[in-house]
Phi, psi and omega in degrees: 000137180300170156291337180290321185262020168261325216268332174289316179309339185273318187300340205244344154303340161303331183280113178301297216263036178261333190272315191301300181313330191067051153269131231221140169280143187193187192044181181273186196249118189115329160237037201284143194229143178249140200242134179255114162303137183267149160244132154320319194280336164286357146341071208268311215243084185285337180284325155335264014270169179195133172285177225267156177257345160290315180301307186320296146341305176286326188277321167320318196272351180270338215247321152319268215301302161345301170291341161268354177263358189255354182268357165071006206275300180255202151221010167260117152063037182341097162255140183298139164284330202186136163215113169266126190256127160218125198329050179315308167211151188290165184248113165321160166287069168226171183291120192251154189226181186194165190204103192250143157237144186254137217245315157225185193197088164284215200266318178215317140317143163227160154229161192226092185252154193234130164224118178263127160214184178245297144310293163214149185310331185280013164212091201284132174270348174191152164251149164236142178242099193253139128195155242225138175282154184225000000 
C-alpha cells in the first residue's frame, strides 16, 4: 500500500461511521476506488437481499469526500452542501466498489460525481452527485 492510500486509509478510520462500514482503500491516485466489504448487518432488504440505500448513500458521500481530499489542494474537511443519489439497481449481498471523479473545484464550492458497482463497472448500482463546501 502507497503513503497516499496508508494516509487515506487513516482518514477513514478517523470517520466512526466509515470504520463501523470497513470501508477500504484501493486504486491509485487520480483513480482511486473505495471498497465497501459486504456484512450480512448491511442488509436493508432481507427478500432480495440487498443492501440498505443508506449504507449505500453513506458510502458515495465518504468516497467524494476522499476524493477532494486525496486532490491534495486543501487538507480539511469537505462539508456537503447538497448530495444527490440516485438508485440504479439493487446492489446485492456482494462487496461494492465506488469511484469519484471531480467535475469542478472552485475557489469554495467542489462538485462531484461518484459511481458505485459491484461486478462491473460498467453497470453501475447508484450514482451520487455532491457539493461540498471546501
Amino acid at each position: 500500500m502507497s503513503n497516499t492510500s496508508r494516509r487515506m486509509q487513516s482518514l477513514l478510520e478517523a470517520i466512526p461511521y466509515a470504520r463501523f462500514l470497513g470501508v477500504r482503500v484501493g486504486g491509485t491516485k487520480g483513480h482511486r476506488e473505495l471498497l465497501l466489504p459486504f456484512r450480512q448487518e448491511l442488509v436493508g432488504n432481507p427478500v432480495l437481499p440487498a443492501i440498505h440505500g443508506g449504507v449505500l448513500g453513506a458510502f458515495l458521500e465518504l468516497t467524494a469526500v476522499l476524493c477532494l481530499l486525496d486532490s491534495g489542494v486543501r487538507e480539511r474537511l469537505p462539508k456537503p452542501i447538497n448530495f444527490s443519489i440516485d438508485y440504479l439497481r439493487s446492489a446485492g449481498p456482494r462487496d461494492t466498489f465506488a469511484r469519484a471523479e471531480i467535475f469542478k473545484l472552485g475557489q469554495r464550492i467542489a462538485n462531484v460525481h461518484v459511481v458505485a458497482w459491484q461486478t462491473d463497472p460498467s453497470k453501475p448500482v447508484a450514482t451520487g452527485n455532491g457539493k461540498f463546501l471546501w
